[in-house]
C-alpha positions in Angstrom: 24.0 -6.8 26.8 20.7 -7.4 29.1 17.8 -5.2 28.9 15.6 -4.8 31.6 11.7 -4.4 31.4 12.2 -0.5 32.0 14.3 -0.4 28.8 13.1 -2.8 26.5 10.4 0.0 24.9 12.8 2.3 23.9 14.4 0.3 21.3 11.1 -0.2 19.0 10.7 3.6 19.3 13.8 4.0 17.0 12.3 1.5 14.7 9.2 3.6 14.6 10.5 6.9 13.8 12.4 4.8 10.5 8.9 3.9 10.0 6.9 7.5 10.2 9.9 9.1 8.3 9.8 6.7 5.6 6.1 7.1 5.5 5.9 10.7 5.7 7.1 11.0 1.5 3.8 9.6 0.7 1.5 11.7 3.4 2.6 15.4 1.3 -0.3 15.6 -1.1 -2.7 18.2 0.0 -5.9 19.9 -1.1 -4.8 23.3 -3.1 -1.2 22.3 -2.8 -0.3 25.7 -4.9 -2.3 28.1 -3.1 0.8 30.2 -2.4 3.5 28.9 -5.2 0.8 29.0 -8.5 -2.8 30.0 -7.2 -3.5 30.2 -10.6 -2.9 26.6 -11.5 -6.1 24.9 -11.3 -7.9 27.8 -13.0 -4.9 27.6 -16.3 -5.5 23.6 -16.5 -9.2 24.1 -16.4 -9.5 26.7 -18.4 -7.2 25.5 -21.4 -8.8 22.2 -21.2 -12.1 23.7 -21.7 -10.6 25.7 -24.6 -9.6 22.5 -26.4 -12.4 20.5 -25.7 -14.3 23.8 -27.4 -12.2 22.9 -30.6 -11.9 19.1 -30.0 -14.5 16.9 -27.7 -12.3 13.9 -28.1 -9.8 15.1 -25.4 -11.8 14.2 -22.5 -11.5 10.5 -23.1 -8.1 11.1 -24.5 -6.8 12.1 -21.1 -8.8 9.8 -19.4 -7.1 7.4 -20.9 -4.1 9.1 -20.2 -3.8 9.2 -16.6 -5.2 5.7 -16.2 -2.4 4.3 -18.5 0.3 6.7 -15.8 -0.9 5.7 -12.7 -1.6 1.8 -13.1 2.2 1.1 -14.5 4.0 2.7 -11.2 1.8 5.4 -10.0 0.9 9.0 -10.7 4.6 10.0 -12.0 3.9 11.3 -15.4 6.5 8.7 -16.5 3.8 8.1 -19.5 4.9 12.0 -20.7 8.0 10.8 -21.4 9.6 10.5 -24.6 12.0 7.8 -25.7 15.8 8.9 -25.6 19.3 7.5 -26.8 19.4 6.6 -22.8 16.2 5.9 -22.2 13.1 4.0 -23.1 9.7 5.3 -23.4 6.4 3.6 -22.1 4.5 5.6 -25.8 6.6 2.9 -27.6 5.0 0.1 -26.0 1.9 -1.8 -27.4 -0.3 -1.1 -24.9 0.7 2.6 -25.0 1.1 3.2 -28.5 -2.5 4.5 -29.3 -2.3 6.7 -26.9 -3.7 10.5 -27.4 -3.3 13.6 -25.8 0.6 14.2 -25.2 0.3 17.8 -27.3 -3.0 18.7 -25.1 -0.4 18.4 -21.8 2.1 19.7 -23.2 -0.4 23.1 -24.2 -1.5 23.2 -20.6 2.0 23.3 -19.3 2.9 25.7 -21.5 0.3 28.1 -20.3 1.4 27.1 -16.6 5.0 27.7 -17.6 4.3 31.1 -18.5 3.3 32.0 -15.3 4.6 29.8 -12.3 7.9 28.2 -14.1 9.4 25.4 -13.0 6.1 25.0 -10.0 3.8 22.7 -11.2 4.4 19.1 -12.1 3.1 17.2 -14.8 2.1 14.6 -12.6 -0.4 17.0 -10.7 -1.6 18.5 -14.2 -2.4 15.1 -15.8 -4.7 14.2 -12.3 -6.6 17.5 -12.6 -7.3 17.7 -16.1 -8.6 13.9 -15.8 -11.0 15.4 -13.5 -11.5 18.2 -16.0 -12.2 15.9 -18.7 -14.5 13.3 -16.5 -16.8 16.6 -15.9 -16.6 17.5 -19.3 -17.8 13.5 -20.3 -21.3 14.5 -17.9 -19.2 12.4 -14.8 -18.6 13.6 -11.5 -17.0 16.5 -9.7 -14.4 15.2 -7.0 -11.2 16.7 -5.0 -7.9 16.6 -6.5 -5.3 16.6 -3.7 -1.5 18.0 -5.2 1.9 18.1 -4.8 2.8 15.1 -6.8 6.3 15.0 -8.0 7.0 14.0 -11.6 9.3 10.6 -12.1 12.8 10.9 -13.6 12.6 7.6 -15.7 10.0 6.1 -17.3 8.9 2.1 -17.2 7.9 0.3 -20.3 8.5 -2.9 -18.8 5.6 -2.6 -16.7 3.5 -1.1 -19.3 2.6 -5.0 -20.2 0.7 -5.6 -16.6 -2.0 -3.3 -18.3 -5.6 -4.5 -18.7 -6.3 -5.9 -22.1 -9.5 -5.3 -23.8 -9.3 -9.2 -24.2 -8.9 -10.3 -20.7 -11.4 -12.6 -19.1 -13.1 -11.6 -16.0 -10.2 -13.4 -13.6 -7.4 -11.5 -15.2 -9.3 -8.7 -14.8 -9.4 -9.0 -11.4 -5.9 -9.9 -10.7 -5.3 -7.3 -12.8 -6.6 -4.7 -10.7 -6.2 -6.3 -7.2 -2.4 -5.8 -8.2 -3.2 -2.4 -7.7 -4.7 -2.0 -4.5 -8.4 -2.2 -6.4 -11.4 -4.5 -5.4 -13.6 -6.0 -7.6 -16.3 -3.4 -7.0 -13.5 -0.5 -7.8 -12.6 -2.6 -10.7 -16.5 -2.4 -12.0 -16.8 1.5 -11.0 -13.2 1.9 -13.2 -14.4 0.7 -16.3 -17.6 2.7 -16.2 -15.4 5.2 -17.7 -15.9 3.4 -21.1 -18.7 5.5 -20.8 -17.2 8.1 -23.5 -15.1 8.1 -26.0 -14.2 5.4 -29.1 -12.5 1.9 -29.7 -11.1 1.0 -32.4 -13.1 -2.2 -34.4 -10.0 -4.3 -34.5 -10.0 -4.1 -30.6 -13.0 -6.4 -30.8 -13.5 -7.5 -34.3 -12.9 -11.0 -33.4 -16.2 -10.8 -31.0 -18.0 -10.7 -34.5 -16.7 -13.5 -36.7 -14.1 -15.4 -35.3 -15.2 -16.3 -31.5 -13.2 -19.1 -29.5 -11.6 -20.4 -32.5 -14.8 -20.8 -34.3 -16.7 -19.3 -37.0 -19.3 -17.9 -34.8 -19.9 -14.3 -33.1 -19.4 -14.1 -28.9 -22.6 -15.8 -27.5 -22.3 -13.1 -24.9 -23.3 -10.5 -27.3 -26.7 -9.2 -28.5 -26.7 -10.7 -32.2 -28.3 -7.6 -33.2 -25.6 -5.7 -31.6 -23.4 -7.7 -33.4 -25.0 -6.6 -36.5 -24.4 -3.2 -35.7 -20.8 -4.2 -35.0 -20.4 -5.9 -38.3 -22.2 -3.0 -40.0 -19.9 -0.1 -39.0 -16.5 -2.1 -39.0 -17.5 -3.5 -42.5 -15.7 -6.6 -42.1 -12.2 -6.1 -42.1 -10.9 -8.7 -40.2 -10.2 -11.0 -42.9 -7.6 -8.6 -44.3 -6.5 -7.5 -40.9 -5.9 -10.0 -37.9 -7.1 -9.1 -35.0 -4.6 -8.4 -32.3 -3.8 -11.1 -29.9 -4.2 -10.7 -26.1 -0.6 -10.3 -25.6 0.0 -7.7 -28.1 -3.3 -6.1 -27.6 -3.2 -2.1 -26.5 -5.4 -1.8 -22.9 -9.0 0.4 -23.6 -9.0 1.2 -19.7 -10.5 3.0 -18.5 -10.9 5.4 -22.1 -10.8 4.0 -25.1 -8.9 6.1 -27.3 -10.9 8.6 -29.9 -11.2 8.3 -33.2 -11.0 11.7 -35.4 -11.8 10.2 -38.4 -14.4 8.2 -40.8 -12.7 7.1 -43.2 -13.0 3.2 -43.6 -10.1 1.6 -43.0 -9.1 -1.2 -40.3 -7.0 1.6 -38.2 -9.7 4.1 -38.3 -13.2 2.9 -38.1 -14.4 3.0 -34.2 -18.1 2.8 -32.2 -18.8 5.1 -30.2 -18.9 3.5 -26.3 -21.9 6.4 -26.0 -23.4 5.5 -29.5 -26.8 6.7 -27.9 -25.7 10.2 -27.8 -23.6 12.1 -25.5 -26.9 13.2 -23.6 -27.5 9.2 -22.4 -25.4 9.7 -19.2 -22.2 9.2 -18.1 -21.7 5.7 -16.9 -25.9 4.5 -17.7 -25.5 3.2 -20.7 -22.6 1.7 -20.5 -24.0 -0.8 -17.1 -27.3 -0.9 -19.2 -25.9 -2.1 -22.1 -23.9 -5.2 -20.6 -26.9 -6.6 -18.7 -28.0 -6.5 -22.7 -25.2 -8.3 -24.3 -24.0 -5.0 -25.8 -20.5 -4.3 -24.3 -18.1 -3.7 -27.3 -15.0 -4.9 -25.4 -14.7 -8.5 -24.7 -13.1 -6.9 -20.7 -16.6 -4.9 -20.7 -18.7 -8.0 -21.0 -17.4 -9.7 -19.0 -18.1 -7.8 -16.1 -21.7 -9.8 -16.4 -20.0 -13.1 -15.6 -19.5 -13.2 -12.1 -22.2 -12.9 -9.5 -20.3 -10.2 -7.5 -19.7 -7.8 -10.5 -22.8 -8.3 -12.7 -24.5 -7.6 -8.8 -22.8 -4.1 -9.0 -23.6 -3.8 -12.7 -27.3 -3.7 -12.2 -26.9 -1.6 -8.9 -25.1 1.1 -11.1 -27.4 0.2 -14.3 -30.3 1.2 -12.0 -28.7 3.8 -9.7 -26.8 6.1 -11.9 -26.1 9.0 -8.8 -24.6 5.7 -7.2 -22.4 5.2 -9.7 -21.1 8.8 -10.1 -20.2 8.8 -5.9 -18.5 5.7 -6.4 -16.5 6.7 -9.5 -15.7 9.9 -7.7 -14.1 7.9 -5.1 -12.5 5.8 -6.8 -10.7 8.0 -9.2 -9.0 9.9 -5.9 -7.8 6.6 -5.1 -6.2 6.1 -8.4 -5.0 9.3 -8.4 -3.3 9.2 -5.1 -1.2 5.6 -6.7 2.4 5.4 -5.3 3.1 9.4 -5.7 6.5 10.7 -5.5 6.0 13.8 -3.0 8.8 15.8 -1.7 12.8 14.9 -2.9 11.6 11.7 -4.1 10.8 13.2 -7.9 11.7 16.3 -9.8 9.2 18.9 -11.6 9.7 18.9 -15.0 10.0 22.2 -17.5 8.8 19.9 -20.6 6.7 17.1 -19.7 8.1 14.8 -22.3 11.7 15.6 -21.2 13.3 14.5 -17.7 15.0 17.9 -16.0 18.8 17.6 -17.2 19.7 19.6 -14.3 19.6 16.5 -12.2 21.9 14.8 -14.5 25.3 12.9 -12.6 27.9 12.9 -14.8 29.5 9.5 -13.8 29.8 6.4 -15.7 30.0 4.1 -12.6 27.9 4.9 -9.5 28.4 2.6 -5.9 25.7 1.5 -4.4 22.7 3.4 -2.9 23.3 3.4 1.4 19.8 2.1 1.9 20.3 -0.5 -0.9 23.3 -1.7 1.5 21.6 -1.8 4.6 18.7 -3.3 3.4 19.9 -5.7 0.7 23.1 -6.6 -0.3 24.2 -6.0 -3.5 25.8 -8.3 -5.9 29.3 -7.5 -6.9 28.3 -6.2 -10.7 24.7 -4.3 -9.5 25.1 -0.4 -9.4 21.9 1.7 -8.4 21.0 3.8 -11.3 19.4 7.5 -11.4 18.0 6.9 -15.0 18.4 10.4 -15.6 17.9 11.6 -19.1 21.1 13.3 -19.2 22.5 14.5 -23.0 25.8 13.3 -22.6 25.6 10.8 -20.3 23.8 6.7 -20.4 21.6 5.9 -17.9 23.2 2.7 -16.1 20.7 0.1 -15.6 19.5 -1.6 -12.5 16.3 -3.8 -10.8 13.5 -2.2 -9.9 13.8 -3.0 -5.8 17.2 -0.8 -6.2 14.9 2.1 -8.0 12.6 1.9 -5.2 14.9 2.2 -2.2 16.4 4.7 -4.4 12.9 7.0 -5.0 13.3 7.3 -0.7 17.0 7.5 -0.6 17.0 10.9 1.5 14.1 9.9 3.5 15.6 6.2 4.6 19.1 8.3 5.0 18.1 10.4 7.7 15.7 7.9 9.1 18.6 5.4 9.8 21.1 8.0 11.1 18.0 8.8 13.8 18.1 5.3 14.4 21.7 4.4 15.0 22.3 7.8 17.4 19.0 6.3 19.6 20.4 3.0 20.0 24.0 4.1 20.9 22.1 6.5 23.5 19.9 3.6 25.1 22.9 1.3 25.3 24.9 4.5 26.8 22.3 4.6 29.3 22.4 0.9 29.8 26.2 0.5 30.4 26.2 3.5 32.6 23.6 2.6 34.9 21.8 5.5 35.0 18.5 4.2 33.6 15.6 5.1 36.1 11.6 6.0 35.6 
């Protein structure tokens, strides 16, 4: 069929509108999202956060932590929330996850929210604000929380293990983070939330004794540091190896509190503010790696190229700097690959996928989009991954999960397609095309 120069723009038009429909699931987050639904919802999550942190200061770095560990494996899903099943896995199990904190502190807030707006507010959307709760609380920044997230119906421990290590070099670092969508400037600003909380000693024990494969300390850190180090861990990695980079749980951006003293390998911790909470959020913490005295071997190592040590000193010196930037950065983050719309659920129990979304069939055909766009082998199904009681979840790749995620969307968007098409070549065949 010819096309003449009249014609030929009406064709990418239909490609377009696939485009701005499939597009459109991500653009739903907006400022005060529950202004109508739960007005009260920012006002519960603040207010029973401040409650705990009144009984328990270590929740601010706790859900720090948190939401970090949520939105870097596959965005801000709450998929971390959930627990392990008979049908599904759970990213808590996983080594980077599994000193994790916090889970009962959600759980509380959605329980108050519960009482009020059921079945309104995701857990994705609560976990966001209370980070910026808890970043307040830790002497950080105020900054906008856009909602209307959607919380995941699967988790995904797979990914859990493209997590920052507290061992990492500065290039993995990096990588680790451009993966994400982050530059090595919002890679700096990130960690700056070591700024609060504690790490555990065998999370960098080896920086004291057993450096490199030697017998000597990291060159890279203050020896008197070290001292300190040596001093408060009391030299417990001869009867506990340290954990290898593989196997090693990520820090980022929190390190995960300690709520005892008792001296044992699991338990002892420094404090990332050891200069009192009153040093400022984010000052020591630049100050201290320009002085060989970042506790994580990922912290020092900021100081090791000449792009990041450059915004080390800036923040080191600037500390209003460093709070706008971390504010900025932390709506990024919080605005990762959200599910908005049909494309997640809202859960009643945050650790629990909704099992009135369950499909009760053992054997599902493939997803429409998945056979437009890519055709499926003979023995791959698309799977929900639905927590259902009674039911397995059927397994499938992660490209199937993601056409899935848009299903609806990509649906209607290719029926708008098809009916434009058969109109222009309608027009074509009829002759009755004239501008």
């Amino acid at each position: 069929m010819k096309i003449d120069g009249k014609t030929s723009f009406l064709l990418p038009i239909g490609y377009c509108l696939l485009i701005s429909l499939i597009s459109s699931s991500y653009s739903s987050l907006e400022y005060d999202y529950y202004r109508e639904s739960c007005p009260q919802a920012h006002h519960i999550i603040r207010s029973t956060l401040h409650r705990i942190h009144d009984q328990n200061s270590t929740v601010s770095p706790a859900i720090l932590r948190l939401v970090f560990h949520d939105c870097f494996v596959q965005g801000c899903d709450a998929s971390v929330l959930l627990d392990n099943t008979a049908f599904m896995g759970s990213e808590k199990d996983t080594l980077p996850n599994q000193s994790l904190k916090g889970f009962d502190h959600i759980d509380l807030i959605k329980s108050e929210l519960e009482n009020v707006c059921p079945g309104v507010v995701s857990c994705a959307d609560i976990l966001v604000v209370a980070a910026r709760e808890s970043v307040i609380l830790a002497g950080g920044p105020f900054y906008p929380v856009h909602t209307g997230r959607k919380d995941s119906n699967r988790s995904y421990p797979e990914i859990s293990y493209e997590l920052p290590s507290p061992l990492d070099d500065l290039s993995t670092t990096i990588g680790r983070f451009a993966s994400r969508g982050f530059t090595e400037k919002e890679t700096v600003t990130l960690l700056g939330a070591h700024s609060t909380g504690k790490i555990r000693c065998k999370f960098f024990e080896r920086r004291l004794y057993k450096f490199g494969g030697t017998d000597q300390p990291d060159p890279s850190m203050d020896p008197e540091f070290a001292e300190l180090l040596r001093s408060i861990c009391n030299n417990t990695q001869a009867q506990t190896p340290a954990s290898s980079p593989s196997s090693s749980p990520s820090p980022s951006p929190s390190p995960s509190p300690s709520t005892t003293s008792s001296k044992t390998d699991q338990e002892q911790a420094m404090k990332m503010d050891y200069e009192g909470a009153g040093s400022g959020f984010g000052t020591l913490y630049y100050r201290g790696l320009l002085q060989g005295k970042g506790i994580l071997f990922v912290d020092q190592q900021l100081t090791a190229g000449e792009e990041t040590t450059n915004w080390v000193r800036q923040y080191a010196s600037d500390v209003s700097m460093f709070h706008r930037d971390f504010a900025q950065v932390m709506m990024k983050l919080s605005s990762t690959q959200v599910l908005t719309g049909p494309t997640g659920e809202v859960r009643t129990n945050c650790r629990e996928v909704s099992t009135s979304l369950c499909i009760p069939t053992h054997r599902l055909k493939p997803s429409i989009p998945a056979l437009f766009l890519r055709p499926p082998s003979p023995n791959t199904f698309v799977s929900f991954h639905f927590s259902c009681p009674s039911e397995p979840a059927l397994v499938s790749d992660d490209s199937s999960l993601t056409l899935l995620k848009h299903e609806q969307v990509v649906i209607g968007a290719l029926v708008v397609v098809i009916w434009f098409e058969i109109l222009v070549s309608w027009i074509l065949v009829s002759g009755f095309v004239g501008f």
